[in-house]
N, C-alpha and C positions, 0 to 999 in steps of 0.2 A: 514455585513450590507452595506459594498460598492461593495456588489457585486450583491447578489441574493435576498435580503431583506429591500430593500433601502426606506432610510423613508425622501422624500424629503422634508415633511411639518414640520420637525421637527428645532429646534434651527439649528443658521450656526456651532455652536459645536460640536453638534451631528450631522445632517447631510453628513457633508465633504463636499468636493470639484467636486463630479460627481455626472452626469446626470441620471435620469432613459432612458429609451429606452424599447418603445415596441417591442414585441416578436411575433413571431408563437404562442405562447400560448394565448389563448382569455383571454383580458384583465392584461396578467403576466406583468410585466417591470421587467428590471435586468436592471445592469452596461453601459452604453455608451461604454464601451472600450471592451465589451464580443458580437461584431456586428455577431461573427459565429457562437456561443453559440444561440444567441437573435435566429435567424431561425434556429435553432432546438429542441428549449424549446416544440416545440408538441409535440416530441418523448421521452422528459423527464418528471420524476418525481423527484418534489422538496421538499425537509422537510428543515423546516424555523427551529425547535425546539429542535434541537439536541442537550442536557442538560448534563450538569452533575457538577461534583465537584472537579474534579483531573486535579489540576490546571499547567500541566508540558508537556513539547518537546516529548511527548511520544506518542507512536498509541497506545498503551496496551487501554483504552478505548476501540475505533471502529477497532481493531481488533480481541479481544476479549470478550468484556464486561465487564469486569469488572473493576471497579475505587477504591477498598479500597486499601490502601498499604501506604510505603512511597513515595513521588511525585520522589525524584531526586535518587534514587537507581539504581543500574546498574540492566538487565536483570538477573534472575538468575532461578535457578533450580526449586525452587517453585513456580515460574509465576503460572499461566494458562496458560494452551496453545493457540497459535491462530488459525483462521478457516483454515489456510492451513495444523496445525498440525494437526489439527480434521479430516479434509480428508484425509492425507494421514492414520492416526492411522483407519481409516476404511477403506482403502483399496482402495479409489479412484486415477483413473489417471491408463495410462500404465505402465505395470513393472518396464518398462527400461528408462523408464520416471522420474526425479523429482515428487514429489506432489504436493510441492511449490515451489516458486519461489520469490525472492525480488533483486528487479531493481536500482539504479544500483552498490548497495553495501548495506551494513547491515547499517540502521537508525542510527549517530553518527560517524560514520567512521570520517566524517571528524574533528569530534571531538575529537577523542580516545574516545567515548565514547558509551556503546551498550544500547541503550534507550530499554525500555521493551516494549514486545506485538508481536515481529514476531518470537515466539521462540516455542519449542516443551515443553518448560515449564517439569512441573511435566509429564510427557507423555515419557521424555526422547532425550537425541538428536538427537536420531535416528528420530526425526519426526523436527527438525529443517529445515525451508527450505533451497534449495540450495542459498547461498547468491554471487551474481556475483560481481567480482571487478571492481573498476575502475581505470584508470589513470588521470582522465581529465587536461586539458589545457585550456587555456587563453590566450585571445591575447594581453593583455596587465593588469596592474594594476589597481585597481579600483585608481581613484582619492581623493578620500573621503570616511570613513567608512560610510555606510549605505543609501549613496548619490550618488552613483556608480557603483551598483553591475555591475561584469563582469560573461557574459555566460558561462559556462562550456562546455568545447567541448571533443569530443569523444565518442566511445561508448564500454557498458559492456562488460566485460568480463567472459570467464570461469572462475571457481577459480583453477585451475591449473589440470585440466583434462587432456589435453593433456600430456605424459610421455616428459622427455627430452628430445633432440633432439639425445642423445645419446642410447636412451633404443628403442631397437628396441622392434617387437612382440616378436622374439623369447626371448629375455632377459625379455621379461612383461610375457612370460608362464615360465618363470626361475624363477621367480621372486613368482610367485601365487605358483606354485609346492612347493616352498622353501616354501613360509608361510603356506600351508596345513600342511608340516610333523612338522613344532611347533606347528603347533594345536592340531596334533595326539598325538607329546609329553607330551602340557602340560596337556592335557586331563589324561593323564596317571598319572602321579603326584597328585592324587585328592586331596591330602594336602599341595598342592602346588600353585591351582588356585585359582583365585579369585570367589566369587558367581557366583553362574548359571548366576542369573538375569543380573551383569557388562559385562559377557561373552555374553551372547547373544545379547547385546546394542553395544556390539563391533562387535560383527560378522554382525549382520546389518548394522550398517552403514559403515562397510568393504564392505559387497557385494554390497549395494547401491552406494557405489562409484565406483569400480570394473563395474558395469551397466553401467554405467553413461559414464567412463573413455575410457570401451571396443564399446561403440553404438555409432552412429553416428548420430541421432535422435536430441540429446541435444546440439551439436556441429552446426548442420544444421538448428534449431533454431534460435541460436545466428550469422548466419553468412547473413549480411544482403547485403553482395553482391549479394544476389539472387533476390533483389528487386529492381524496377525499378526506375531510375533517377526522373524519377516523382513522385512516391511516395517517395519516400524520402524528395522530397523537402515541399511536401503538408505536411509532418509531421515536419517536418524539420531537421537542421544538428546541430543539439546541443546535452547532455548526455543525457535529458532528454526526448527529441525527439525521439532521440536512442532506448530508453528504453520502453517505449510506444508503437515503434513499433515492437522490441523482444515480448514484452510481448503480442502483438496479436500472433506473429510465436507461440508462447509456445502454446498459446490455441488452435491455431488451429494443435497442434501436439499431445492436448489432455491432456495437463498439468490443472487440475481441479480451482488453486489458485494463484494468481501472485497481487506482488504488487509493486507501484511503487513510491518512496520518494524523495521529494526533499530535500537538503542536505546542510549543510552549511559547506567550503571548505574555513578556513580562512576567510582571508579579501574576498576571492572572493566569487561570487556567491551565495551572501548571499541575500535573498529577501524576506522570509518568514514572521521573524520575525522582526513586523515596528514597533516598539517600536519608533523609528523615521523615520520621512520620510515615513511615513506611505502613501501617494497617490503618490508622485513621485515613488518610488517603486512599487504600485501595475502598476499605469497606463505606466512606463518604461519597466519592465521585466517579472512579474508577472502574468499579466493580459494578454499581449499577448503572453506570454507560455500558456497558459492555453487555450486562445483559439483560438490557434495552434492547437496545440496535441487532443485534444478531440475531435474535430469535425472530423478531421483526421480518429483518430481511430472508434466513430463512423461510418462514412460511409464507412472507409475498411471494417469494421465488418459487415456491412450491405448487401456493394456488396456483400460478401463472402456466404451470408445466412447465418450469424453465431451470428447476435445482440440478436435474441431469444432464444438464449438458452447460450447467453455471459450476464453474469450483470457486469456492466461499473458502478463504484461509482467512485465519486469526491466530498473530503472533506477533514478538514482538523483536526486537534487535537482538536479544540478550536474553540470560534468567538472570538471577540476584544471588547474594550471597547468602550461605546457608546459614550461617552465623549472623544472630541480629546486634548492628552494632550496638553502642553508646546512645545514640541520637535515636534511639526505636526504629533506624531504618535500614533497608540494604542494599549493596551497594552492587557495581558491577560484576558479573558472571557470565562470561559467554560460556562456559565451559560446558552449560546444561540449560536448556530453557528446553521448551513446547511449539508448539505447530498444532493447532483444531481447524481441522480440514471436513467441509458439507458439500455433498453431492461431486457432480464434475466426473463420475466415473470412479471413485471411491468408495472402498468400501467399507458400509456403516458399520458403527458397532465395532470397531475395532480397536486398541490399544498399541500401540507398535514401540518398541524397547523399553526399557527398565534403568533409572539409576538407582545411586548407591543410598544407602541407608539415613543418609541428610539429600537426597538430590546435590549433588554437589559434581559426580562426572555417571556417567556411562556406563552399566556394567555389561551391558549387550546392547546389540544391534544401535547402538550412532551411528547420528545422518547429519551427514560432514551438510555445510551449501549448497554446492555441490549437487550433491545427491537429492538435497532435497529441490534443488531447481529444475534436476532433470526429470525429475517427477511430474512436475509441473509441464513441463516441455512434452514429455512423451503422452501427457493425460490432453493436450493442445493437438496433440497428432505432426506434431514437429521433432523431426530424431534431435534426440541431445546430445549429440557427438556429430553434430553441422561444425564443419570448418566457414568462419567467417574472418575475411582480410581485417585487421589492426590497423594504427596510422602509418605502421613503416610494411605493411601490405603482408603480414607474416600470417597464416593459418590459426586461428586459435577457435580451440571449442566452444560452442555458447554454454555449456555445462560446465566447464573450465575440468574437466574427466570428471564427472560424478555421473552417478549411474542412477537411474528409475528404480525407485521401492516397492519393489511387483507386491510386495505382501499386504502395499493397503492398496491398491488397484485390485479394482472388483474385472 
């Protein structure tokens, strides 16, 4: 609500501390501090009602759809899988290609913690996408928890694709040759190996990396010295920056799924979560990352010819509470947050549902997970009412039943 659903007549509680500001879109207003977003709200589509009840730091929601489970669980084998694991388990994307992709480390990293939803889930981990590392820096110390945040600099990495500096090619075809004849081996031992099904989960994502490791494709993606001083700087020199703009290279090298998370890294770099300092934080670091990078990425994508047939989402776990607390900040809301959706078969310029008078629930058209994954799926050209086998082999929808939002499909 202080950003894309801003309810200026409401209490100075509820309302906050910023301004609406008209947009490109007839009659939209958003945030004062989103002025490169505001002119190009006519090529986006906005959903105000993005619901649900899974109240925790996780994307499993709007990456997969589904919300039952426990909230604070680690990532595990049972998940559902998410839409990049869905493409790739159908075969999307080049061979030697990744299927997915996540920017610019696995959700939690800087937590020790692997939050659920970008996972191959029951699907297996062969369908995990490639997860890039990072090192990032700081130029200095945040001054105060949550009063402070400092930017993270640097950009992703492979996760260790490159051999040592010591393994040459010939020692990498010594090296393959030598693991083909334990294959041959333990092959022969049939009471010696493990099930078929663990075998061929390893040999896939053996060869998957062996792809990945021998191509230069997934390397030449990630290496953004191919790109010009100036676009670098319109996207800017931050991880996140970084990351946003790998993640156009990947697409335009054909990579189907990429996602890209912002991250909490210690005391640093933390802005997300304004449990306090809720508008100093968005309108310091938050707000103009955000619209930085997207406007960015939109018009590379656009130059490129490549927004119509790219979908560009921006959202986030959650909305917040309408009520601002004690501490200036607020707190968790699934009940109502947003989805800004560019290109992909979408249609610009458009608005889809309405909350209540503090944004606080729904009063039309909510779009459960769900619905809004199947959106996603059907704009993929993949029906979202696919039966895909679980770990005990039982039929489950990859939309978990939510249905396509024909009204912003153009």
């Amino acid at each position: 609500m202080d950003m894309f659903d801003m309810k200026p007549n409401a209490p100075a509680e509820i309302r906050g501390e910023f301004q609406p500001i008209a947009t490109s879109g007839p009659g939209l207003q958003i945030c004062e501090h989103l002025p490169n977003l505001a002119r190009l709200m006519h090529k986006a589509c906005l959903i105000r009602t993005f619901t649900h009840g899974f109240n925790a730091h996780q994307p499993l929601p709007f990456m997969t759809g589904y919300t039952d489970g426990t909230f604070l669980s680690e990532a595990g084998p049972t998940d559902p899988p998410n839409i990049g694991a869905v493409c790739q388990y159908l075969g999307r994307g080049p061979a030697n290609m990744p299927g997915a992709v996540c920017l610019p480390c696995y959700p939690g990293w800087g937590e020790g913690w692997k939050w659920r939803g970008p996972y191959g889930g029951f699907l297996g981990r062969q369908y995990d996408p490639l997860f890039a590392r990072c090192q990032p820096t700081f130029e200095r110390l945040p001054r105060r928890d949550a009063y402070d945040p400092v930017m993270p600099l640097g950009e992703p990495l492979l996760p260790s694709l490159d051999p040592p500096f010591e393994v040459t090619p010939i020692r990498l075809d010594g090296r393959r040759r030598l693991l083909t004849q334990v294959d041959d081996a333990v092959a022969a031992l049939s009471t010696a190996r493990p099930p078929r099904s663990a075998m061929e989960e390893m040999d896939r994502m053996r060869q998957r990396a062996m792809a990945m490791l021998t191509s230069g494709r997934t390397r030449a993606a990630f290496d953004l010295s191919q790109e010009s001083d100036r676009l670098r700087d319109r996207y800017g020199r931050n991880l996140y920056a970084s990351s946003v703009l790998i993640a156009r290279r990947l697409v335009e090298a054909g990579v189907p799924f990429v996602s890209v998370h912002q991250e909490i890294f210690g005391r640093n770099g933390h802005a997300y979560d304004t449990h306090m300092n809720n508008f100093g934080m968005l309108r310091d670091f938050t707000l103009p990352l955000l619209d930085r990078c997207i406007p960015a990425l939109v018009q590379d994508l656009d130059d490129r010819g490549l927004l119509e047939s790219t979908l560009v989402v921006v959202m986030g776990e959650m909305g917040r509470t309408p009520r601002v607390n004690d501490e200036a900040g607020r707190d968790h809301w699934p009940q109502c947050g947003f989805s800004l959706l560019f290109g992909g078969g979408t249609r610009p310029g458009t608005v889809y549902g309405q909350s209540d008078r503090i944004a606080a629930y729904p009063v039309s058209q909510p779009v459960s997970p769900g619905d809004f994954v199947a959106t996603i799926y059907h704009l993929l050209g993949i029906d979202p009412h696919l039966m895909l086998p679980d770990h005990q082999g039982r039929p489950i929808p990859i939309a978990h039943g939510g249905n396509p939002i024909h009204d912003v499909i153009a």
